[in-house]
DOGURO-714730 format. One line per field, with one value per residue (C-alpha): residue in three letters; x, y negated, z negated. Coordinates in steps of 0.05 Angstrom, whole numbers. Example, Ala and Ser with C-alpha at 12.3 -4.5 7.8 and 13.67 -1.06 7.14 Angstrom:
# residues 2
aa: [ALA; SER];
px: [246; 273];
py: [90; 21];
pz: [-156; -143];
//
This chain:
# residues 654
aa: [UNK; UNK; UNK; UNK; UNK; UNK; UNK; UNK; UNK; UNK; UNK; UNK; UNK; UNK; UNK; UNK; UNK; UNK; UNK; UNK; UNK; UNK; UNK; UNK; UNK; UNK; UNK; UNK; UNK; UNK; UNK; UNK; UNK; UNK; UNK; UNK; UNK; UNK; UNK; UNK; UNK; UNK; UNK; UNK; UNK; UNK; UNK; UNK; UNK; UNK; UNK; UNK; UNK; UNK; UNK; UNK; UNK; UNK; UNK; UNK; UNK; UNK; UNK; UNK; UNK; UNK; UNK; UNK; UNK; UNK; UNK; UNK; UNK; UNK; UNK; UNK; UNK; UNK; UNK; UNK; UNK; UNK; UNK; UNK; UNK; UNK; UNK; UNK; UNK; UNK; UNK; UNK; UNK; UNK; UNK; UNK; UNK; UNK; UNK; UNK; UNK; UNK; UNK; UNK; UNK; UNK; UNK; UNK; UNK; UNK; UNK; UNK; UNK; UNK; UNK; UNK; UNK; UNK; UNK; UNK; UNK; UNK; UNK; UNK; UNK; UNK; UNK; UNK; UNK; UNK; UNK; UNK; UNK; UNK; UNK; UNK; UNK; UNK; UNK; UNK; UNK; UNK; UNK; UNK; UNK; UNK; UNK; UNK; UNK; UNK; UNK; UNK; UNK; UNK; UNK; UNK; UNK; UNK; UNK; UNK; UNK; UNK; UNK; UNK; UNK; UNK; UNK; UNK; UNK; UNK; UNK; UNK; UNK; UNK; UNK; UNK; UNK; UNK; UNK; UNK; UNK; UNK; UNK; UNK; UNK; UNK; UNK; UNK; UNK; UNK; UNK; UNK; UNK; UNK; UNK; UNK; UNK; UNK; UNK; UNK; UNK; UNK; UNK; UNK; UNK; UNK; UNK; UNK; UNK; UNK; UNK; UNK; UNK; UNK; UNK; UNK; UNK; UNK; UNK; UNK; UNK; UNK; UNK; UNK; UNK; UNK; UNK; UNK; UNK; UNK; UNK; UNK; UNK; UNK; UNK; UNK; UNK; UNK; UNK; UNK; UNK; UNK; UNK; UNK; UNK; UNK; UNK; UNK; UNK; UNK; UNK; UNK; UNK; UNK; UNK; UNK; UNK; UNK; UNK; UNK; UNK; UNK; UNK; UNK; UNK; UNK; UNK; UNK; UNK; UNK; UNK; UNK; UNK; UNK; UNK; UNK; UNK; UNK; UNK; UNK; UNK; UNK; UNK; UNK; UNK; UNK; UNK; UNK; UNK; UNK; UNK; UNK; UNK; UNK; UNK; UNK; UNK; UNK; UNK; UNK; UNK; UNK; UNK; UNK; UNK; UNK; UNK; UNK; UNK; UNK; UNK; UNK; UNK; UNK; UNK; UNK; UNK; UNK; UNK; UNK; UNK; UNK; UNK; UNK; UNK; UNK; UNK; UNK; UNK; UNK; UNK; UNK; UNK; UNK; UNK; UNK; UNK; UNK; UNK; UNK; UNK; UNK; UNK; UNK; UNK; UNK; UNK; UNK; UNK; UNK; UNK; UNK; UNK; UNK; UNK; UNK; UNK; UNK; UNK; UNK; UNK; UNK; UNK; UNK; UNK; UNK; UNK; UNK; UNK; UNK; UNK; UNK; UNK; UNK; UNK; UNK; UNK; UNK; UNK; UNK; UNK; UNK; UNK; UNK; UNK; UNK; UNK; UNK; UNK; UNK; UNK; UNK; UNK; UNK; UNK; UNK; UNK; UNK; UNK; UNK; UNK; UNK; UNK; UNK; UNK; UNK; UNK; UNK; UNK; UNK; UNK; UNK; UNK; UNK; UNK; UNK; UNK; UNK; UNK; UNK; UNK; UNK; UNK; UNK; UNK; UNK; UNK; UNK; UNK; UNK; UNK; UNK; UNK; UNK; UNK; UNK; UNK; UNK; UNK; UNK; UNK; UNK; UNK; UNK; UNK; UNK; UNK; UNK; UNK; UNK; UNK; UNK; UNK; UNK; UNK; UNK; UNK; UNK; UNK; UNK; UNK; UNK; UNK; UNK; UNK; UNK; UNK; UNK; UNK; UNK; UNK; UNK; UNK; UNK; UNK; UNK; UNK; UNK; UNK; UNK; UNK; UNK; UNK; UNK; UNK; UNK; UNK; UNK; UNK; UNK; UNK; UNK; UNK; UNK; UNK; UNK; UNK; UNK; UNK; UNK; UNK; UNK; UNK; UNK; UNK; UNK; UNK; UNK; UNK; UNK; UNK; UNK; UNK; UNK; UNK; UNK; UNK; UNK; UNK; UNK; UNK; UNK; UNK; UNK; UNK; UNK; UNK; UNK; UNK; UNK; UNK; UNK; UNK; UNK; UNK; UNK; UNK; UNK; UNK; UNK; UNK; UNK; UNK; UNK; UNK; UNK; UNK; UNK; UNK; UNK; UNK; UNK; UNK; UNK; UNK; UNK; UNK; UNK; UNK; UNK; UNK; UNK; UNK; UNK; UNK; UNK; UNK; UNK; UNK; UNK; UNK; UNK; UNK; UNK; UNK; UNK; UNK; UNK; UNK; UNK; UNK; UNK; UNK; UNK; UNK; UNK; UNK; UNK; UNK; UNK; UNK; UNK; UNK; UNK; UNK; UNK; UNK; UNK; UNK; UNK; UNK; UNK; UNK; UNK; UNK; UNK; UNK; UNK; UNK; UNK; UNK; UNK; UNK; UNK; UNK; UNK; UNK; UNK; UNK; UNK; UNK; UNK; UNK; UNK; UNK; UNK; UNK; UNK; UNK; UNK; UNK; UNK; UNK; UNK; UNK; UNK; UNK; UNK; UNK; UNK; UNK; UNK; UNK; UNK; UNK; UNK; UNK; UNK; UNK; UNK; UNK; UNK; UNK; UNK];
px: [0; 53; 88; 24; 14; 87; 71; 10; 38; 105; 56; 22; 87; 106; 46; 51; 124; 101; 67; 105; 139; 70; 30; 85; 72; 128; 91; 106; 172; 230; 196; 158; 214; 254; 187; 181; 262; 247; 180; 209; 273; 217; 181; 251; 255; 197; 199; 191; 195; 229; 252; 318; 362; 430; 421; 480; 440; 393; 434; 506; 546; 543; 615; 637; 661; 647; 606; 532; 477; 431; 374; 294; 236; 201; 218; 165; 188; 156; 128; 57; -18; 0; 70; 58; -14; 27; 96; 48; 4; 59; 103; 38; 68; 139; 168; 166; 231; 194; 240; 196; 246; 223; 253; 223; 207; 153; 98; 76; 123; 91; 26; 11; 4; -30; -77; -139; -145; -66; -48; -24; 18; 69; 62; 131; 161; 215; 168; 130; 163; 128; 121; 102; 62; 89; 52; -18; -43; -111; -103; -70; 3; 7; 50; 2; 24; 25; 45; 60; 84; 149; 132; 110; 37; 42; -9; -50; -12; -25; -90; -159; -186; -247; -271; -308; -295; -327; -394; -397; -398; -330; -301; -344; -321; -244; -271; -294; -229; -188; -237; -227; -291; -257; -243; -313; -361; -387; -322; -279; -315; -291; -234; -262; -296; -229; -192; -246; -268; -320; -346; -421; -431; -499; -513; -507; -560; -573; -507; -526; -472; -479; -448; -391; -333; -310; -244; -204; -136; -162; -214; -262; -326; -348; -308; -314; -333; -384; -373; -429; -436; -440; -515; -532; -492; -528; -605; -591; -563; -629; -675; -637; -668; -605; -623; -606; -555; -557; -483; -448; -418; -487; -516; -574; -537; -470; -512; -532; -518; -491; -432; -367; -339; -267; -201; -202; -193; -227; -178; -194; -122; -108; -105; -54; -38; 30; -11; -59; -21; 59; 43; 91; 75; 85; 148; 173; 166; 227; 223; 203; 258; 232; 287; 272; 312; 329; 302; 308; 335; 326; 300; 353; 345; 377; 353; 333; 352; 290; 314; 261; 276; 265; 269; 321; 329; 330; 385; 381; 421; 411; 368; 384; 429; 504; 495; 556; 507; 537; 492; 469; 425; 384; 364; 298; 295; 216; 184; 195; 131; 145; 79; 115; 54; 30; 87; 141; 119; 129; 195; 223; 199; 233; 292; 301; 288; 215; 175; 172; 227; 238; 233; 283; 331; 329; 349; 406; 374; 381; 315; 304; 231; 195; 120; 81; 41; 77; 66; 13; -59; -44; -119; -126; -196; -184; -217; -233; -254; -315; -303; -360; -358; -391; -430; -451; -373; -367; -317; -246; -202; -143; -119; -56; -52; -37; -36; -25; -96; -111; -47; -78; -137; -104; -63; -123; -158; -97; -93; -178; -162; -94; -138; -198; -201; -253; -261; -241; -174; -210; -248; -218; -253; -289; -345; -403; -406; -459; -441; -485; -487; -478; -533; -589; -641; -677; -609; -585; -654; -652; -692; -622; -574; -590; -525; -532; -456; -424; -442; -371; -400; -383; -459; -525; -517; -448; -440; -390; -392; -372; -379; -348; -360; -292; -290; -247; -233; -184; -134; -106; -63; -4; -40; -98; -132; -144; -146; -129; -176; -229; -290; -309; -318; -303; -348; -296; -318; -289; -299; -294; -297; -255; -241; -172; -105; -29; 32; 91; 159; 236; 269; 331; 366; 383; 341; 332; 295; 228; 194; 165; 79; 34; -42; -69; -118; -188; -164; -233; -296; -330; -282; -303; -378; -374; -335; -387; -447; -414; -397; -466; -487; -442; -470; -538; -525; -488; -561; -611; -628; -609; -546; -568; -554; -485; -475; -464; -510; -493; -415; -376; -311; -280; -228; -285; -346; -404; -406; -410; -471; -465; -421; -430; -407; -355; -327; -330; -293; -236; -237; -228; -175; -143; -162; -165; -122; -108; -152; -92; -117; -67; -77; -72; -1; 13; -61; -86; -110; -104; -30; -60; -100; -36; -40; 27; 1; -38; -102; -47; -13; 42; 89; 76; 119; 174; 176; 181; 159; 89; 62; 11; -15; -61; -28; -50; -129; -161; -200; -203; -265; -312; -288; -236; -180; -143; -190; -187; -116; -110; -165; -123; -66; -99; -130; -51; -28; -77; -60; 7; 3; -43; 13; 71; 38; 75; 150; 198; 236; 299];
py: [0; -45; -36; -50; -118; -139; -131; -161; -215; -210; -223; -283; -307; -289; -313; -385; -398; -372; -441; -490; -520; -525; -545; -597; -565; -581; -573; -497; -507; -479; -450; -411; -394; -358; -319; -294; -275; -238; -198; -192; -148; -111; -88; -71; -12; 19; 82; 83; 168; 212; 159; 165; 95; 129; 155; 201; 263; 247; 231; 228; 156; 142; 123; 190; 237; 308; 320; 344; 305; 321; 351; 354; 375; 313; 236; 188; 121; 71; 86; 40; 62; 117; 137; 165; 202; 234; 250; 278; 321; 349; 372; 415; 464; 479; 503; 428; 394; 325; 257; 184; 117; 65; -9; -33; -4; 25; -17; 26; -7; -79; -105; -147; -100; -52; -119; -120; -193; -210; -183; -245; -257; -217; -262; -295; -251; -202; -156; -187; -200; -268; -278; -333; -329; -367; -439; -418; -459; -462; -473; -538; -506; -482; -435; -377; -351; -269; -230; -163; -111; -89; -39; 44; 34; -14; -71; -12; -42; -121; -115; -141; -58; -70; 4; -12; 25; -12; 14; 86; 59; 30; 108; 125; 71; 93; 161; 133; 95; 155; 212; 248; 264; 280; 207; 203; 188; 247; 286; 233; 212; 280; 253; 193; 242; 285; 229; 199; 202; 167; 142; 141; 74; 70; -5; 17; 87; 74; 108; 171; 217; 268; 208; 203; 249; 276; 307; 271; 224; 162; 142; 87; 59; -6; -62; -60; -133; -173; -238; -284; -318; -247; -229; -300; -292; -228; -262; -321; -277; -249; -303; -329; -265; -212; -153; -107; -53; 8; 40; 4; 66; 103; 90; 54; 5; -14; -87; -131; -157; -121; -113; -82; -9; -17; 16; 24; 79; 86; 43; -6; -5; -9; 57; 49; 103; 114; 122; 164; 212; 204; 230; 256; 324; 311; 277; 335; 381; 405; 406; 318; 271; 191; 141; 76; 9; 39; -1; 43; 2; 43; 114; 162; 200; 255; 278; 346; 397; 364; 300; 275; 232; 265; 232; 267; 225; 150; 104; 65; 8; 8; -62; -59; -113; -107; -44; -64; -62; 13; 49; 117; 172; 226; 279; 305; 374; 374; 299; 229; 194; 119; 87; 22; -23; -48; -105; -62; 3; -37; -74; -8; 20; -47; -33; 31; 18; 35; -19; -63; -59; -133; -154; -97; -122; -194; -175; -136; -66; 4; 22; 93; 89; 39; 27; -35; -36; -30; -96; -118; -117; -149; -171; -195; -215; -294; -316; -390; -412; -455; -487; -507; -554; -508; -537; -478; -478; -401; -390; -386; -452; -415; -368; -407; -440; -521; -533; -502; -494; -458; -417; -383; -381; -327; -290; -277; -245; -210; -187; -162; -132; -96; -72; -51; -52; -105; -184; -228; -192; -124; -150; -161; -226; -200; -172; -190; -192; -207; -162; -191; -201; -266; -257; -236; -281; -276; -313; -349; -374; -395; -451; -475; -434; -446; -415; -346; -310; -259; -188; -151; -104; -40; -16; -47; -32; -62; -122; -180; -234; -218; -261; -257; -295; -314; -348; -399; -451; -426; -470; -424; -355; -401; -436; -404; -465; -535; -581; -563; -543; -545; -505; -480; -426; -398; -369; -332; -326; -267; -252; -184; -162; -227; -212; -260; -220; -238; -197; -170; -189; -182; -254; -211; -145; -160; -115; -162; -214; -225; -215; -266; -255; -288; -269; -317; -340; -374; -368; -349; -391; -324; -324; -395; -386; -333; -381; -430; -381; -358; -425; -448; -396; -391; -461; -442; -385; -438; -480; -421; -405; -382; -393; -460; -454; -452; -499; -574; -592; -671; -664; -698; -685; -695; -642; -587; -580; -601; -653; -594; -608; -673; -651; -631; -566; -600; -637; -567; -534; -582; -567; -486; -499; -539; -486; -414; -358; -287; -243; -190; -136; -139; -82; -50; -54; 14; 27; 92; 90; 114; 102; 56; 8; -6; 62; 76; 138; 196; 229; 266; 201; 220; 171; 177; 204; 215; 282; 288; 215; 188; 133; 127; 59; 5; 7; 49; 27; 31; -20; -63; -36; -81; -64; -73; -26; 13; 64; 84; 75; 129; 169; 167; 193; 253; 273; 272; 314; 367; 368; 376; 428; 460; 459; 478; 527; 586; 550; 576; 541; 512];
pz: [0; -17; 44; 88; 54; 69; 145; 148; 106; 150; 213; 179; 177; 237; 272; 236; 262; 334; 331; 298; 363; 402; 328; 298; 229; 192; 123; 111; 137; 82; 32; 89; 131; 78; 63; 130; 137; 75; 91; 169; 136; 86; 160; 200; 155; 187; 219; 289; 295; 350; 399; 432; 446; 464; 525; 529; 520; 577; 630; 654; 670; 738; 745; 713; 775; 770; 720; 726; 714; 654; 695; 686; 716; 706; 699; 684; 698; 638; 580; 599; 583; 647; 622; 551; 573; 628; 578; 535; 574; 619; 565; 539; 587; 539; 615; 636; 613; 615; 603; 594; 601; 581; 572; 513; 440; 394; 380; 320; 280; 291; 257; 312; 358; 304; 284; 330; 324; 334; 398; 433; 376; 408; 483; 501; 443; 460; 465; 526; 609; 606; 677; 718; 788; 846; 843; 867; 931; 925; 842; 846; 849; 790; 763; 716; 662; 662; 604; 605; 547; 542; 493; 486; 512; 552; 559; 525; 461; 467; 505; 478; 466; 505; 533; 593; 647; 711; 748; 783; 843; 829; 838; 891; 925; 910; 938; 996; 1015; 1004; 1027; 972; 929; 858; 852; 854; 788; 797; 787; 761; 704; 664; 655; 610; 565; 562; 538; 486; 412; 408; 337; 328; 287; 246; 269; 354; 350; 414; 446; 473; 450; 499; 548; 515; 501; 428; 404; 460; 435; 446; 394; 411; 368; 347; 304; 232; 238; 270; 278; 258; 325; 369; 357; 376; 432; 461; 442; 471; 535; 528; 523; 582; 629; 620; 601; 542; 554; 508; 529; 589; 602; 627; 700; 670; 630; 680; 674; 614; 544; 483; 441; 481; 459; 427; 428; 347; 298; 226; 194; 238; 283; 350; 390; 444; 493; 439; 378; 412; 458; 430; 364; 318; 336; 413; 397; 359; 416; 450; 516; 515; 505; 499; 519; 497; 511; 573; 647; 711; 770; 824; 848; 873; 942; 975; 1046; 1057; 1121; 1157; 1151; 1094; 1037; 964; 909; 858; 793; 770; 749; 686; 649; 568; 548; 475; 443; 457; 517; 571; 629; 638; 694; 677; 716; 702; 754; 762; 798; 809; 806; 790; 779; 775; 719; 714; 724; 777; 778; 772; 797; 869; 855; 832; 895; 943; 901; 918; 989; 1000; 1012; 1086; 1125; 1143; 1069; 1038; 1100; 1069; 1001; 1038; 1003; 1048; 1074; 1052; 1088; 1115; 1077; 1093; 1039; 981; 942; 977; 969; 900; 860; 790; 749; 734; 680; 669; 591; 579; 509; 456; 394; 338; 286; 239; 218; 223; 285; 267; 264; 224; 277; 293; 224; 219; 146; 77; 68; 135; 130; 62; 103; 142; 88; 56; 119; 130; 59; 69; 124; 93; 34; 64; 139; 143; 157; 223; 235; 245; 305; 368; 386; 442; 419; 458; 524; 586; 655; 723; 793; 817; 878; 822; 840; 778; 744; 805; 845; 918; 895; 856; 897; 969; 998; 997; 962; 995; 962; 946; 900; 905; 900; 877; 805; 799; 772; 790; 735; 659; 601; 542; 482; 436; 368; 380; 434; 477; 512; 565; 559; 534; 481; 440; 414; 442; 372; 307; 259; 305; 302; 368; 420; 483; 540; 577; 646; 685; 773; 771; 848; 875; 943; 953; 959; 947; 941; 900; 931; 915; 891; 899; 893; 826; 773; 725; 767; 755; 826; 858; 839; 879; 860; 915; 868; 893; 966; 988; 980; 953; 893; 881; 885; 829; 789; 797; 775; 724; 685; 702; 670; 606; 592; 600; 548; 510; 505; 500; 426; 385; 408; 398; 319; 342; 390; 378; 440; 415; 424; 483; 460; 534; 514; 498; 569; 543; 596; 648; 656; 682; 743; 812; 836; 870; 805; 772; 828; 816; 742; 760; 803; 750; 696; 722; 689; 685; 654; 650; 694; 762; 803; 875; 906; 909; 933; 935; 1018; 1088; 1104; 1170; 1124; 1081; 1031; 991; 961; 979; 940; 897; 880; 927; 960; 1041; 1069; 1013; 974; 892; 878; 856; 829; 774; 744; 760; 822; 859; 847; 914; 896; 820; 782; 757; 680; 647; 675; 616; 617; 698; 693; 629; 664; 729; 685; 658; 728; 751; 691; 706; 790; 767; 715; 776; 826; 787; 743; 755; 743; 692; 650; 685];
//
């Protein structure tokens, strides 16, 4: 117990001094500061369990003649939401000699990440790429802000938990692009159930059980806490025409209101794809070794007797403090299977010379095949943040604390939450949540909406606006509140089938550049429109009751939008270009698709063209699914482990 209540207090800590450039709180200052150095030494004495650093007894130095490299029969390349469910389920079979690299650590070790509620506590940490897009053309040049995890789990370990997996028709769409019906709903969804636990929860009866899966890894339920503002949230979504949704995981409930599923155990922690499938038993196993610190650089090749590239093992420089920048490689005499991410899984690729010809040439890199698509096709949900003024005093002001009194604020929901599980810090924020189509007429009249949007739904049942209601009023991904000590609220609105496209490209041969990201955001007038809707409908929430008890309808605090309704379409445009962020959920440039309409993999997840290589990650989506993607992406994972165990089921142990 002790212990536990030197983290959390070590994250309050933590979490204040995060903010003291960007807050000017100079208050807290010593007194503080020696506090945290103390409590952060109390939590680097955690155990972080089986993990290898050294990499000497995976893999041989590369600059070391004649001697054999350390060989296995599978290397999964990062240790993301895809990596550990695949490490894990292929070294099930003890005659697969399975190795997972990975660059960064173990989040298990740190309370943020543990911490529903303190997630982005660990953005532009050490833990956390912090890349930037190229500035975006049609978003007034600007450059976004993209974090991604550099930890076991992935973004699986610093996302916001919300289990929603995107309409059927998403997956019957995927099956259609590929022609392969086990992507399908039908078949696919299996693998959802396999990998869940789901936790009936007295206050939700609704959830018909026999939908959901039990006795899989990955727990999932309902947040211990309920923020006060939530229910008003969903009656007011009500009141406004939208629907009820019992499970937005069933057919009949893909649209509607409610309160979102969770990643979340009984104690009211995270569940990553580390904490649920890289447990201490699976790490004990002998035949799995998990490299940590440790950031491939580039696939190795050898060509077989019919001329055909084959992927043979990976080559890796150590990331930890004080490692000489020494290249080392491992051999794998079956598969590599690159789950990198979506970002790096194709720079990887370029790197090691697949990717388009003309581009590898300009970075000077061999060309081991020639594939079009690889880093194209790139599509991210944007998400722009309507803010509200809120005059019931119940949404959190503390988060990022400004003063002594709001800093105690915090310890002592950290310490309610360290005792017991419960309060603010248990919740993820995003609790409640509204899923529509933005052609509904019943929402969006022709009377009001004259211009008829262009349908890029994946079927009629799918929607293509989300809203999600937050406690606070968020800034932007860099900053999580716009005032101090102001009590507000967000409306986070969310295009989930945009239909602009960018790219992944190379800045250089060099590794350890960040590639160049261009999302192409808002390029198309469709991606627009369901901006537009979506806001316009936020603040309609916003002013329906009882939402109404919450919102300050009299405030025109020009930094908050209650003034949106005041402005044209064309002065709100502006504002979304000046405004619109990542919701986190990159995807599609390794697609899954015909090899003519820009495919990188196969059905099986297999590189065209190139033998003992796949990819699996966001990646290779077909398509991005109108949810939020962890769970198709740790779905996709488990379908992969099982075609693999399939196909090499009768191998002995090398």
């Amino acid at each position: 117990m002790a212990q536990g209540i030197i983290e959390t207090l070590t994250a309050a800590a933590r979490i204040l001094f995060s903010s003291l450039g960007q807050q000017n709180t100079r208050r807290l200052g010593t007194a503080s500061l020696a506090l945290w150095v103390l409590l952060r030494y109390a939590l680097s004495k955690s155990s972080k369990g089986r993990l290898l650093t050294s990499p000497e007894s995976v893999a041989r130095p590369v600059d070391v003649n004649g001697m054999e490299f350390d060989e296995w029969d599978f290397i999964v390349v990062g240790g993301g939401t895809a990596g550990c469910v695949l490490a894990s389920r292929l070294s099930e079979n003890p005659t697969f000699r399975v190795l997972l690299i990975e660059d960064g650590e173990s989040g298990k070790a740190l309370v943020e990440s543990r911490m529903p509620s303190a997630s982005a506590a660990l953005f532009r940490s050490k833990h956390d790429y912090e890349f930037y897009t190229e500035p975006q053309v049609h978003a007034a040049d600007r450059k976004a802000f993209w974090p991604r995890a550099r930890l076991l789990g992935g973004c699986s370990s610093i996302n916001a938990q919300m289990a929603q997996y995107g309409a059927h028709s998403d997956f019957d769409e995927w099956a259609q692009v590929i022609g392969d019906d086990s992507w399908s709903w039908k078949h696919f969804s299996r693998y959802f159930r396999k990998f869940e636990n789901f936790q009936p929860d007295p206050e939700y009866p609704h959830i018909d059980v026999s939908q959901r899966g039990a006795g899989g890894p990955v727990t999932i339920g309902y947040n211990s806490h309920t923020f006060p503002g939530s229910p008003l949230f969903v009656k007011a979504a009500m009141a406004a025409g939208i629907p009820y949704s019992r499970d937005f995981g069933v057919e009949t409930g893909l649209k509607g209101t409610n309160m979102v599923l969770t990643y979340v155990d009984s104690r009211s922690e995270r569940v990553s794809t580390e904490t649920a499938y890289l447990t201490d038993d699976v790490l004990s196993r002998p035949n799995l070794c998990v490299l940590t610190h440790a950031r491939v650089t580039k696939i190795v090749f050898s060509k077989n007797v019919n001329g055909a590239s084959r992927a043979t093992g990976v080559e890796f420089v150590r990331t930890v403090d004080g490692a000489n920048g020494r290249r080392w490689r491992a051999k794998a005499c079956r598969e590599v299977v690159l789950s990198a991410g979506a970002i790096h899984s194709p720079q990887i690729l370029m790197l090691s010379g697949i990717g388009p010809a003309g581009h590898l040439a300009h970075h000077r890199i061999s060309l081991v095949h020639d594939l079009a698509g690889v880093g194209g096709n790139l599509v991210d949900h944007t998400a722009f943040y309507v803010r509200f003024a809120d005059k019931m005093g119940i949404t959190i002001n503390y988060g990022i604390p400004y003063d002594v009194p709001s800093f105690a604020k915090l310890m002592t929901a950290m310490a309610r939450y360290q005792l017991g599980g419960k309060g603010p810090i248990a919740s993820n924020g995003g609790e409640a949540v509204v899923f529509v189509r933005s052609n509904n007429p019943d929402l969006f009249p022709e009377s009001e909406w004259p211009e008829a949007i262009e349908d890029a739904n994946s079927g009629p049942e799918s929607p293509d606006i989300e809203l999600i209601l937050y406690p606070a009023p968020v800034a932007n991904t860099r900053n999580l509140t716009i005032k101090q000590g102001l009590h507000g609220y967000t409306i986070v609105v969310v295009n989930l089938r945009p239909t602009s496209r960018g790219s992944i490209r190379l800045k250089s041969s060099d590794p350890f550049d960040s590639p160049s990201i261009d999302p192409n955001y808002l390029a198309t007038q469709h991606d627009m429109d369901v901006n537009i809707r979506g806001i316009r409908l936020a603040y309609k929430i916003a002013h329906t009751a009882p939402l109404t008890d919450m919102t300050d309808t009299d405030c025109r605090d020009p930094i908050l939008d209650h003034h949106f309704d005041k402005l044209t379409n064309t002065e709100i445009e502006n504002i979304v270009r000046e405004r619109i962020e990542t919701i986190y959920h990159p995807a599609c440039t390794c697609r899954m698709a015909p090899l003519e309409e820009g495919g990188v993999v196969g059905t099986d997840l297999k590189v065209y063209d190139v033998e003992g290589l796949r990819v699996c990650d966001a990646s290779i989506f077909p398509t991005l699914v109108s949810g939020h993607t962890a769970g198709a992406v740790i779905a996709s994972a488990e379908k992969l482990a099982d075609q693999i165990k399939a196909e090499y089921r009768f191998l002995k142990a090398t």
